[in-house]
Structure formats: C-alpha cells, structure tokens
mmCIF file of the N, C-alpha and C atoms, coordinates in Angstrom:
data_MODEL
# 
_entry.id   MODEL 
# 
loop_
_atom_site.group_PDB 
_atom_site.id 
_atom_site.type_symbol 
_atom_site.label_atom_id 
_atom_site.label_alt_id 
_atom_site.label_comp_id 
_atom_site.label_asym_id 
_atom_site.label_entity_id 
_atom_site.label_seq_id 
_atom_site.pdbx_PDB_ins_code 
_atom_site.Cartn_x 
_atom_site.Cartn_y 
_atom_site.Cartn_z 
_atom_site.occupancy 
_atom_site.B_iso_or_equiv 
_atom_site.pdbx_formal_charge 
_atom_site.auth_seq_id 
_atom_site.auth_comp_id 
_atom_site.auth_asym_id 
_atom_site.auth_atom_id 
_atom_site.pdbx_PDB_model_num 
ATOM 1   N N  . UNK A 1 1  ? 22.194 -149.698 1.132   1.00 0.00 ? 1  UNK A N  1 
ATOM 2   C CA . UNK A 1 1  ? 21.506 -148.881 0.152   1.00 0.00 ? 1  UNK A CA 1 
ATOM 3   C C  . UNK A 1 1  ? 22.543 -148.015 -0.568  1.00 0.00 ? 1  UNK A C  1 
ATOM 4   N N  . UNK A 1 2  ? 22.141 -148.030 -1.985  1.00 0.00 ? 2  UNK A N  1 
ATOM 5   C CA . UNK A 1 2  ? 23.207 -147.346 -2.863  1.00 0.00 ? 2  UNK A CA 1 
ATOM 6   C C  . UNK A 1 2  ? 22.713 -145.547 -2.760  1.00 0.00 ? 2  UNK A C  1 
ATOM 7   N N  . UNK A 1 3  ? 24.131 -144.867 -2.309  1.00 0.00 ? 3  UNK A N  1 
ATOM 8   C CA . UNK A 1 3  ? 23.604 -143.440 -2.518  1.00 0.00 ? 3  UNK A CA 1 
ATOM 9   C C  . UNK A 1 3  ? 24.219 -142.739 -4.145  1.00 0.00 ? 3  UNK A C  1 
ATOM 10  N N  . UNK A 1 4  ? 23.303 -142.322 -4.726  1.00 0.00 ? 4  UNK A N  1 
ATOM 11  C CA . UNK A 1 4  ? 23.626 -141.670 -5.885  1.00 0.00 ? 4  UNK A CA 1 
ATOM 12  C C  . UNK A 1 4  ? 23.616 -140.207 -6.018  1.00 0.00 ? 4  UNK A C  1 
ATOM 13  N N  . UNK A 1 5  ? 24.798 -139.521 -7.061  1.00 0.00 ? 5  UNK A N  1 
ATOM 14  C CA . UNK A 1 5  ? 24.387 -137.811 -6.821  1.00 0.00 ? 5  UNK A CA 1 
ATOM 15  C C  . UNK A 1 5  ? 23.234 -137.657 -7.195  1.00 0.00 ? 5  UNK A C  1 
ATOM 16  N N  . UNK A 1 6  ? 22.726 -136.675 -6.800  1.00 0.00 ? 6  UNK A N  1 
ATOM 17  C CA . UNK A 1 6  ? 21.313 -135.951 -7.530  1.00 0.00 ? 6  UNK A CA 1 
ATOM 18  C C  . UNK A 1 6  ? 22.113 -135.338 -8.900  1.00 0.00 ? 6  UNK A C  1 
ATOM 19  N N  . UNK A 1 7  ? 21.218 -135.335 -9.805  1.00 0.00 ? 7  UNK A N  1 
ATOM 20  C CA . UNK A 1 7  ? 21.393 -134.927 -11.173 1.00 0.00 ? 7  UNK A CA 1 
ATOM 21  C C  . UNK A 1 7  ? 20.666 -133.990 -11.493 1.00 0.00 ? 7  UNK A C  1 
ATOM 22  N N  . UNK A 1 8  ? 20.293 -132.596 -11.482 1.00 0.00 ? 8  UNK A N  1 
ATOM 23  C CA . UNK A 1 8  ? 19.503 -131.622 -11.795 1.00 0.00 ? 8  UNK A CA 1 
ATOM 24  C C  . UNK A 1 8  ? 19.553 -131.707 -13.483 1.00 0.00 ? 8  UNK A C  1 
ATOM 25  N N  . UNK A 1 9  ? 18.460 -131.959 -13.955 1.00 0.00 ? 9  UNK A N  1 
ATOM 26  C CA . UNK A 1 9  ? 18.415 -132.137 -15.251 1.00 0.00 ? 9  UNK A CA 1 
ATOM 27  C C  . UNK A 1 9  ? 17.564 -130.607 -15.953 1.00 0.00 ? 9  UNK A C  1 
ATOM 28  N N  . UNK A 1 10 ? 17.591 -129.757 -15.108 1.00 0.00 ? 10 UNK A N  1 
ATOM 29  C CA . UNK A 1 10 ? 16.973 -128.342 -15.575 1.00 0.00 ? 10 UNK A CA 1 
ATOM 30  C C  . UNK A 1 10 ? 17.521 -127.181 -14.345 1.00 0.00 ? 10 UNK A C  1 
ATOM 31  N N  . UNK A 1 11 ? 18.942 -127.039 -14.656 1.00 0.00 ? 11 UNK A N  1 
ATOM 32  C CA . UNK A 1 11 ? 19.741 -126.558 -13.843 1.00 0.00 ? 11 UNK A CA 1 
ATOM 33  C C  . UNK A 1 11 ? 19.241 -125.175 -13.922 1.00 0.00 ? 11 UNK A C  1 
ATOM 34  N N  . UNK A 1 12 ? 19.682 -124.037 -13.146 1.00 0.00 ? 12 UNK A N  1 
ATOM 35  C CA . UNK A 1 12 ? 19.455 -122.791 -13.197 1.00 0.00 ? 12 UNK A CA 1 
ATOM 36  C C  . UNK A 1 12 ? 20.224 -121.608 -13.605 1.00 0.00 ? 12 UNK A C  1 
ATOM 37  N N  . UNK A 1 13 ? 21.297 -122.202 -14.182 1.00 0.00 ? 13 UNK A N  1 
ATOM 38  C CA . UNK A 1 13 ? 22.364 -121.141 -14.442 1.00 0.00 ? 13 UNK A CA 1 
ATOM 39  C C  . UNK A 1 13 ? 22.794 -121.482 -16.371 1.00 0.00 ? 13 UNK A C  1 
ATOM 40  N N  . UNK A 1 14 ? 22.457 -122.808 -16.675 1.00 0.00 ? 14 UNK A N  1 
ATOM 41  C CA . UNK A 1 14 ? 22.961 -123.166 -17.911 1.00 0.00 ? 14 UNK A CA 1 
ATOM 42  C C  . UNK A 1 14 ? 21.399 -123.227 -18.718 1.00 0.00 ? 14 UNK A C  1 
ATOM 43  N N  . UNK A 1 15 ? 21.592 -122.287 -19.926 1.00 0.00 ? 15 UNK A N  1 
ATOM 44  C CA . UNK A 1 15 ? 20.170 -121.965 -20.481 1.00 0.00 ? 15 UNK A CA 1 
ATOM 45  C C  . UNK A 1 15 ? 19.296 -123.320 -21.223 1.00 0.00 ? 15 UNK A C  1 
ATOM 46  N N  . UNK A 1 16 ? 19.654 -124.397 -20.783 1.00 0.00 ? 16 UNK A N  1 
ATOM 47  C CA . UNK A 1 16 ? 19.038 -125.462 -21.721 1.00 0.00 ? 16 UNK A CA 1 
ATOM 48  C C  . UNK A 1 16 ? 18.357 -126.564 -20.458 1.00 0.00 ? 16 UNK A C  1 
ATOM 49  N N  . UNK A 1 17 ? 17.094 -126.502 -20.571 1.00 0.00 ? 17 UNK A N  1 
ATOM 50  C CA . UNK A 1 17 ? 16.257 -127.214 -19.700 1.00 0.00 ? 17 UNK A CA 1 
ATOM 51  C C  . UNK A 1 17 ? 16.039 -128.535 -20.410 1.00 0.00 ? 17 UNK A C  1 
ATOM 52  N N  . UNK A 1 18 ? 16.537 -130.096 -19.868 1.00 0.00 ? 18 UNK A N  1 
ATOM 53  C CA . UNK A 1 18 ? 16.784 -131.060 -20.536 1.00 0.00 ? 18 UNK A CA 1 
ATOM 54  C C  . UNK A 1 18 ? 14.925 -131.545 -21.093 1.00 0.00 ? 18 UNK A C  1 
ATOM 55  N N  . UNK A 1 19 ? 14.166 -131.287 -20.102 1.00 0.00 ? 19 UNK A N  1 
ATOM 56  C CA . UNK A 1 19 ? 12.723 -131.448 -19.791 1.00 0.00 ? 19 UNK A CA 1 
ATOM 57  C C  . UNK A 1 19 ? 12.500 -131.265 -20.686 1.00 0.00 ? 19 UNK A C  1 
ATOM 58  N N  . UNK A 1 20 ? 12.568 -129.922 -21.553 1.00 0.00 ? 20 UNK A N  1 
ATOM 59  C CA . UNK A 1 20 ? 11.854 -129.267 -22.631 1.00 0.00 ? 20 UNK A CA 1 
ATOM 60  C C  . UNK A 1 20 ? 12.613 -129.466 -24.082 1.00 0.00 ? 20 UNK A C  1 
ATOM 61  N N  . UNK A 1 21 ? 13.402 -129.926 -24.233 1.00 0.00 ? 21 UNK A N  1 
ATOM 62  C CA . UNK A 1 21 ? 14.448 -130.339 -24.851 1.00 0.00 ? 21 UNK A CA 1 
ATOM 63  C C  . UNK A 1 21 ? 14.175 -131.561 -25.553 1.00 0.00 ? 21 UNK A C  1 
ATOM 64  N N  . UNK A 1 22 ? 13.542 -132.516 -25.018 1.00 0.00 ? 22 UNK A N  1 
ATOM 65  C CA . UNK A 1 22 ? 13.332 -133.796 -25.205 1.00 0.00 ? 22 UNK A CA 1 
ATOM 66  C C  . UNK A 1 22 ? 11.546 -133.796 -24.966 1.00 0.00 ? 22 UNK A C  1 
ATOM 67  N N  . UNK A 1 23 ? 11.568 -134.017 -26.732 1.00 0.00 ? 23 UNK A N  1 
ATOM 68  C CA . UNK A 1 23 ? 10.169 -133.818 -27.080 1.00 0.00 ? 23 UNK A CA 1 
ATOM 69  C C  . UNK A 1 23 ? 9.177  -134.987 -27.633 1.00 0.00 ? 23 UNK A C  1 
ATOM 70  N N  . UNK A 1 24 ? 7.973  -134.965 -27.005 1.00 0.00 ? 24 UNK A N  1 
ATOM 71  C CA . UNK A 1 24 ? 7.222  -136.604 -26.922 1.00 0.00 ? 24 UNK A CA 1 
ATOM 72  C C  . UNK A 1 24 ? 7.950  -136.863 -28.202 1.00 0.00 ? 24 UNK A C  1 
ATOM 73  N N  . UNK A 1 25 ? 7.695  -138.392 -28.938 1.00 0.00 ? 25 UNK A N  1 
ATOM 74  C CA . UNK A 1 25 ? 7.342  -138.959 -29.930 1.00 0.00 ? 25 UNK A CA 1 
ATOM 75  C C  . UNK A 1 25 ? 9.358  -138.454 -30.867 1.00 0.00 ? 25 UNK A C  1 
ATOM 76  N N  . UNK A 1 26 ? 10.137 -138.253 -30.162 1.00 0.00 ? 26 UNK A N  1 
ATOM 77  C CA . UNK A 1 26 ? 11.121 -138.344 -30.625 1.00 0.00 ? 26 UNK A CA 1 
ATOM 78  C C  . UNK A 1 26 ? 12.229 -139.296 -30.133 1.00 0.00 ? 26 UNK A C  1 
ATOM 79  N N  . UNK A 1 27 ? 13.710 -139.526 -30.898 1.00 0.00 ? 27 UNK A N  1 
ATOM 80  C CA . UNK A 1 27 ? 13.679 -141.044 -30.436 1.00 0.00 ? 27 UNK A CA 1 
ATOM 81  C C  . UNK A 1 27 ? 14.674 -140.436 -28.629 1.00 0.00 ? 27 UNK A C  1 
ATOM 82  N N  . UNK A 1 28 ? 14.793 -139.494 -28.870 1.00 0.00 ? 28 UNK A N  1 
ATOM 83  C CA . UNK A 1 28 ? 15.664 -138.865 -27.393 1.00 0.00 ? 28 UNK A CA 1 
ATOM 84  C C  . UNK A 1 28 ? 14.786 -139.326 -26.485 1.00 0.00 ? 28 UNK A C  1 
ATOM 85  N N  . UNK A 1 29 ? 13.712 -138.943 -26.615 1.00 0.00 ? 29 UNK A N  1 
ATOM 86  C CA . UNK A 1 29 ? 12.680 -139.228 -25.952 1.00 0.00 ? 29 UNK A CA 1 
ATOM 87  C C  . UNK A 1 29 ? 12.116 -140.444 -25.652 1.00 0.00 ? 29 UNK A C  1 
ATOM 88  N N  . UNK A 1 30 ? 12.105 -141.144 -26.521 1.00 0.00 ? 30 UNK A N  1 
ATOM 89  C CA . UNK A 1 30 ? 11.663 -142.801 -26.098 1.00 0.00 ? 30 UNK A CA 1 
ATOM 90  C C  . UNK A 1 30 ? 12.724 -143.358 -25.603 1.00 0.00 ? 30 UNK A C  1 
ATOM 91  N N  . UNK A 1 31 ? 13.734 -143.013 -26.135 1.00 0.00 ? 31 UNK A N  1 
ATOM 92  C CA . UNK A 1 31 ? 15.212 -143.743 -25.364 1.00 0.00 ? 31 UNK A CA 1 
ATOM 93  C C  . UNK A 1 31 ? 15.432 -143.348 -23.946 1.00 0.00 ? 31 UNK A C  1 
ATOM 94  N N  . UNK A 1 32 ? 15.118 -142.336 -23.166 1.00 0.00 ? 32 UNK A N  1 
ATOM 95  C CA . UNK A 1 32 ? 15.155 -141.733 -21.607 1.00 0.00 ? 32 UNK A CA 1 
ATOM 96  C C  . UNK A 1 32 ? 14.290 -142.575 -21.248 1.00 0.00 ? 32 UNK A C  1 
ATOM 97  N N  . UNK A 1 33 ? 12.728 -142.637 -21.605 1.00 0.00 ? 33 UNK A N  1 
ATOM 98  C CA . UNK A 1 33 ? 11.449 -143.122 -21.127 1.00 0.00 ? 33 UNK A CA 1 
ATOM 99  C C  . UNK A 1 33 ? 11.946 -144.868 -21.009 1.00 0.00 ? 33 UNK A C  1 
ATOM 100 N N  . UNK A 1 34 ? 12.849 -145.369 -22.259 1.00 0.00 ? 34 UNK A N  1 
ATOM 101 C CA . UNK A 1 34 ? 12.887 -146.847 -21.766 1.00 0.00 ? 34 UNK A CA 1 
ATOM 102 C C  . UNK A 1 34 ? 13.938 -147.231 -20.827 1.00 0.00 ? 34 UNK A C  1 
ATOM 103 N N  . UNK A 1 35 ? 14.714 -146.182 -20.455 1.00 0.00 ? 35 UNK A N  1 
ATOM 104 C CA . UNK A 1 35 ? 16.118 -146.185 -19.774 1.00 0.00 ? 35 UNK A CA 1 
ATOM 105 C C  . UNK A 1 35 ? 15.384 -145.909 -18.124 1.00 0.00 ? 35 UNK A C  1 
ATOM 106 N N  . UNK A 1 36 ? 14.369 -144.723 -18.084 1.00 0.00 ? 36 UNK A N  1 
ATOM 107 C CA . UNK A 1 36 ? 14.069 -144.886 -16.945 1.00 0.00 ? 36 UNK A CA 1 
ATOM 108 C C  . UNK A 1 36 ? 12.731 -146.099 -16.291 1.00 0.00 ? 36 UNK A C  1 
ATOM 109 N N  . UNK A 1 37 ? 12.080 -146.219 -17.243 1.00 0.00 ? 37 UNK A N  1 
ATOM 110 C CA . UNK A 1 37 ? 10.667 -147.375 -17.265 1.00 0.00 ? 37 UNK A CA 1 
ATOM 111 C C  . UNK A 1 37 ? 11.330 -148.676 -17.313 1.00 0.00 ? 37 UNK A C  1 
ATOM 112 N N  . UNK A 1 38 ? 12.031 -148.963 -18.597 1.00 0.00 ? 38 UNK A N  1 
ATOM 113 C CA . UNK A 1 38 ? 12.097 -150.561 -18.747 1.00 0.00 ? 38 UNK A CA 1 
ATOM 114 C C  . UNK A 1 38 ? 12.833 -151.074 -18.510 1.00 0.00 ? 38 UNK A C  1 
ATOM 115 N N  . UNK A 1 39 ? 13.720 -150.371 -18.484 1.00 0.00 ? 39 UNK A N  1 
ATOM 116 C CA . UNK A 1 39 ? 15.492 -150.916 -18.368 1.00 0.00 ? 39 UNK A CA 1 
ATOM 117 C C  . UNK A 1 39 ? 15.486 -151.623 -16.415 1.00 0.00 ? 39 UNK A C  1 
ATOM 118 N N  . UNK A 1 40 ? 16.023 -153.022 -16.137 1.00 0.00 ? 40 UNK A N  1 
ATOM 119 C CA . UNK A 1 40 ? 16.281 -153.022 -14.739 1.00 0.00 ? 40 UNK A CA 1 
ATOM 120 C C  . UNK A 1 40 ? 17.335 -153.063 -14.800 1.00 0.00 ? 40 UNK A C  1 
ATOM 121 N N  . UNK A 1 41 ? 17.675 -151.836 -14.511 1.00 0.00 ? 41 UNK A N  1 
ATOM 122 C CA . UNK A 1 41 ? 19.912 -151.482 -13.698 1.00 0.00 ? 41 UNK A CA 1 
ATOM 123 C C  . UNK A 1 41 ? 19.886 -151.672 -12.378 1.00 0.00 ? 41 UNK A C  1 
ATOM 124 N N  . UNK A 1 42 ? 18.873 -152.335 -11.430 1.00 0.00 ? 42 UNK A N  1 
ATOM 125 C CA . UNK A 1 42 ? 19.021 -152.655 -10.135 1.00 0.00 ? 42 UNK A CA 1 
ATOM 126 C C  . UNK A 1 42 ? 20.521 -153.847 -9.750  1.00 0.00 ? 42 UNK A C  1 
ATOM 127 N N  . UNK A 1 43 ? 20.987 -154.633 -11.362 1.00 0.00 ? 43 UNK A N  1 
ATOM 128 C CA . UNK A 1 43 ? 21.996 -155.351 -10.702 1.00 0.00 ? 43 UNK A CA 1 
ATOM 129 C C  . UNK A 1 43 ? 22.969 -154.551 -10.647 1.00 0.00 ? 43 UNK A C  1 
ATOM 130 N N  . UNK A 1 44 ? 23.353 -153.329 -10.915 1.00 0.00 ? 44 UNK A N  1 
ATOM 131 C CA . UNK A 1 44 ? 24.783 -152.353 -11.212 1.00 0.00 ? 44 UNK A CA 1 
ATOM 132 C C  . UNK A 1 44 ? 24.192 -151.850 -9.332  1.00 0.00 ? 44 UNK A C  1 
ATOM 133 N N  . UNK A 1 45 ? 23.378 -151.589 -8.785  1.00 0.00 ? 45 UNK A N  1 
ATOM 134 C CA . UNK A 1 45 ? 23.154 -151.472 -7.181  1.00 0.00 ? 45 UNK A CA 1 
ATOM 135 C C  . UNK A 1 45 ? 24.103 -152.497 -6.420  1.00 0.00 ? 45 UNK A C  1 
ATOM 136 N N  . UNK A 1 46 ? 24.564 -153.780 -6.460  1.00 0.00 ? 46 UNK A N  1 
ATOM 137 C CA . UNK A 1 46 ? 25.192 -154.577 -6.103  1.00 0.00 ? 46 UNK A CA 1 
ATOM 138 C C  . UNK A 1 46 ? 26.373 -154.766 -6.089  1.00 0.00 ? 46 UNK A C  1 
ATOM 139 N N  . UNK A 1 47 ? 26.987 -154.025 -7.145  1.00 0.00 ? 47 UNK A N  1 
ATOM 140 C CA . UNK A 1 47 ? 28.643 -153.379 -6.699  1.00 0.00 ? 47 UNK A CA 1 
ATOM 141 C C  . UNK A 1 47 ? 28.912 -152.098 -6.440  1.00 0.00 ? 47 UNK A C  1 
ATOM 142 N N  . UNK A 1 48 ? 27.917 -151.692 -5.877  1.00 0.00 ? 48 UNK A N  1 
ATOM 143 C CA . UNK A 1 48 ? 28.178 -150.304 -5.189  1.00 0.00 ? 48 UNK A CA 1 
ATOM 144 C C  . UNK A 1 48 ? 28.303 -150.438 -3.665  1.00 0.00 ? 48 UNK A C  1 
ATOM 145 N N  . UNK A 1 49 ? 29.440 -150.149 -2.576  1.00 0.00 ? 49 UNK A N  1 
ATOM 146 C CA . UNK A 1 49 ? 29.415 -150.258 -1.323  1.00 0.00 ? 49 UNK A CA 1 
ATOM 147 C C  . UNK A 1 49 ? 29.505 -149.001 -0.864  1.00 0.00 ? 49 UNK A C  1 
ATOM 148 N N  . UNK A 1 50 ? 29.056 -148.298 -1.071  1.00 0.00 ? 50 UNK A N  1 
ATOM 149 C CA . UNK A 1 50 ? 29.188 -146.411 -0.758  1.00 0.00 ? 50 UNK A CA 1 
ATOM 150 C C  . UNK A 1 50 ? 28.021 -146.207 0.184   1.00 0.00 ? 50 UNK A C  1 
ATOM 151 N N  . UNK A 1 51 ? 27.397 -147.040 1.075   1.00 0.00 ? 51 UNK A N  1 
ATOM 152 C CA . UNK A 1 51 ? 25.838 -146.762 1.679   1.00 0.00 ? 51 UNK A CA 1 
ATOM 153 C C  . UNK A 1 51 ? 26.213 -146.151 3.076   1.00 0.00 ? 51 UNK A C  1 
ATOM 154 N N  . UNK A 1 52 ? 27.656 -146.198 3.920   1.00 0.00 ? 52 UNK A N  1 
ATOM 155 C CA . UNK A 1 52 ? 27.737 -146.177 4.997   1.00 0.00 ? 52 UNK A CA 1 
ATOM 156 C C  . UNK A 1 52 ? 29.166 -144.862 4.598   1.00 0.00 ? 52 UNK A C  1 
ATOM 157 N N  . UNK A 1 53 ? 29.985 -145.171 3.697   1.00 0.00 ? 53 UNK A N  1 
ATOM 158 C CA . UNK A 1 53 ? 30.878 -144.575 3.591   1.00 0.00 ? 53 UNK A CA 1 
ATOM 159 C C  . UNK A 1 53 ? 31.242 -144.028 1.637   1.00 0.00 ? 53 UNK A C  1 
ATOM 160 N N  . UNK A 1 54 ? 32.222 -143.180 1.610   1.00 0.00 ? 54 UNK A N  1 
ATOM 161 C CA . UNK A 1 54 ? 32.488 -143.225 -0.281  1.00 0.00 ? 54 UNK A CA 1 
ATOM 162 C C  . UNK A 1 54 ? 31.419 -141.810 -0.747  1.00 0.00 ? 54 UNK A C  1 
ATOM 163 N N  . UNK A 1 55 ? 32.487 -141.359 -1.598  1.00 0.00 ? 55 UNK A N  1 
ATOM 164 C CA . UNK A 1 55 ? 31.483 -140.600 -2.156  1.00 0.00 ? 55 UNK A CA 1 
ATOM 165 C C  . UNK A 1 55 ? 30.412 -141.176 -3.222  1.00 0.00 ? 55 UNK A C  1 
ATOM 166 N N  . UNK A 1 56 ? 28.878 -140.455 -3.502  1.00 0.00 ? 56 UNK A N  1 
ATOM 167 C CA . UNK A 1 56 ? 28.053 -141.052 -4.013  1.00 0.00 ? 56 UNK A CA 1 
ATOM 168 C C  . UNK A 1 56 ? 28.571 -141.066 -5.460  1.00 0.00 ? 56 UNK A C  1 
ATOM 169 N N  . UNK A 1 57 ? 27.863 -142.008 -5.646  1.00 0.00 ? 57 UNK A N  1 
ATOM 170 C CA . UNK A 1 57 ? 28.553 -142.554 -7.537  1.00 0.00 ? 57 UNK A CA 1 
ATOM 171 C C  . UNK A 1 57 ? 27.225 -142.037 -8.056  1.00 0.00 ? 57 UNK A C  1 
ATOM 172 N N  . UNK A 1 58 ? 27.389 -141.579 -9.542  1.00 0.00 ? 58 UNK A N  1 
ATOM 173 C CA . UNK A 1 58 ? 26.699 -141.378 -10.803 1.00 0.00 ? 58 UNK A CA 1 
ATOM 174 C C  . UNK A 1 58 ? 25.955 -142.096 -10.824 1.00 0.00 ? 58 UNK A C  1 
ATOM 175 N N  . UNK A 1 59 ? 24.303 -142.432 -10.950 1.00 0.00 ? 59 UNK A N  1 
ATOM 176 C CA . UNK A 1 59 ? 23.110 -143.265 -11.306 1.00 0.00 ? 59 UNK A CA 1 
ATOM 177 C C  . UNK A 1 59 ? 23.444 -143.858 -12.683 1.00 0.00 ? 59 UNK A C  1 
ATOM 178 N N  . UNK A 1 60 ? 23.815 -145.351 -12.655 1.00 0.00 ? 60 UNK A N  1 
ATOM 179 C CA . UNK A 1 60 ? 23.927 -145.869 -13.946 1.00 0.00 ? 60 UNK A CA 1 
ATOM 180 C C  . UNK A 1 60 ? 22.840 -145.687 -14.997 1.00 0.00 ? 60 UNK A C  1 
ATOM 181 N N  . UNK A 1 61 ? 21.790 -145.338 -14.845 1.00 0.00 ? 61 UNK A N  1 
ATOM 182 C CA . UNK A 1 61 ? 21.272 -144.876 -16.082 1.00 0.00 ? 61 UNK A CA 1 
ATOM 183 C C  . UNK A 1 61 ? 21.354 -143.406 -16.417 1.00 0.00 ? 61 UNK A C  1 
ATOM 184 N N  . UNK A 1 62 ? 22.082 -142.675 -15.353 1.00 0.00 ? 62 UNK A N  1 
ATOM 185 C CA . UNK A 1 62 ? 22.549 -141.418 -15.854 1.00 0.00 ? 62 UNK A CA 1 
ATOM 186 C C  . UNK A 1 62 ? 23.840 -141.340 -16.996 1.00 0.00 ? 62 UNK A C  1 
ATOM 187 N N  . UNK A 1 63 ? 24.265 -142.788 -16.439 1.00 0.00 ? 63 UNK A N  1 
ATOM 188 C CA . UNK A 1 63 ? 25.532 -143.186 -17.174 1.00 0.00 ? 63 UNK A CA 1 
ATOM 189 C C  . UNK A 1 63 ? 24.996 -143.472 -18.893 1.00 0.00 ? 63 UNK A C  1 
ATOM 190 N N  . UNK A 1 64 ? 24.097 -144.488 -18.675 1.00 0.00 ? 64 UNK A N  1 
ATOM 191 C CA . UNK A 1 64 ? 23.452 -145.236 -19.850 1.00 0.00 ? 64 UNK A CA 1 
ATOM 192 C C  . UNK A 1 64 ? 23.070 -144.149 -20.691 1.00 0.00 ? 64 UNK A C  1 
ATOM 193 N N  . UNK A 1 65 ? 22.624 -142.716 -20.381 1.00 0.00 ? 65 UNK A N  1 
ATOM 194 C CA . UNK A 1 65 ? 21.827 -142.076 -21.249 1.00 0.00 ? 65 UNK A CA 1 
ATOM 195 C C  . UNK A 1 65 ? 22.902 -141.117 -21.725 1.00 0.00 ? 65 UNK A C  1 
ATOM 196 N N  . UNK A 1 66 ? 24.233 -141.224 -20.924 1.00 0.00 ? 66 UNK A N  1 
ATOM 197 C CA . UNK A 1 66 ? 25.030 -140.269 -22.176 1.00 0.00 ? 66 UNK A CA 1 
ATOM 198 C C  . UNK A 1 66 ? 25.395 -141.005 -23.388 1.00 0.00 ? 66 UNK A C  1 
# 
C-alpha cells in the first residue's frame, strides 16, 4: 500500500482556505472535481515502494493539480 503525505488544503496559519477559494461552476473548480472524480491515477500507485519503508511521496493528483 502506497503511503502519501496528508495535504491540508485549509491550513491554519496561511490566510487562504483552498475550499473557499475554488468556487462551484468555475473552471478551478471543475478541473479539482475531475482530477479527484474522474481521473484513474491508481497506475502512478505501482511505482511507488514506500509501504513498508521511504518517506511518503506527494499524491499524484496533488501533483496533477499544480
């Protein structure tokens, strides 16, 4: 099993909450929604060997959405 960092996307110290930021019916917004809904990045899981040992790697669609 692939371990990934956690990504706080509405951190507590930096004043910009990504949540609120990204507003229905805009394209920021449909582009996250198809990155996390439609998109399958389950084959980028398959060259990751970090499950037992390694520090955790970046969630490729955390990657995809910068």
């Amino acid at each position: 099993m692939v371990r990934y960092k956690h990504i706080d996307t509405s951190p507590k110290f930096i004043p910009v909450d990504l949540r609120r930021q990204l507003l229905p019916g805009t394209f920021e917004h449909a582009l996250c929604h198809l990155i996390d809904h439609a998109l399958d990045l389950s084959r980028f899981d398959a060259r990751y060997r970090n499950d037992l040992t390694g520090a955790p790697a970046f969630a490729p669609a955390m990657l995809v959405k910068c």
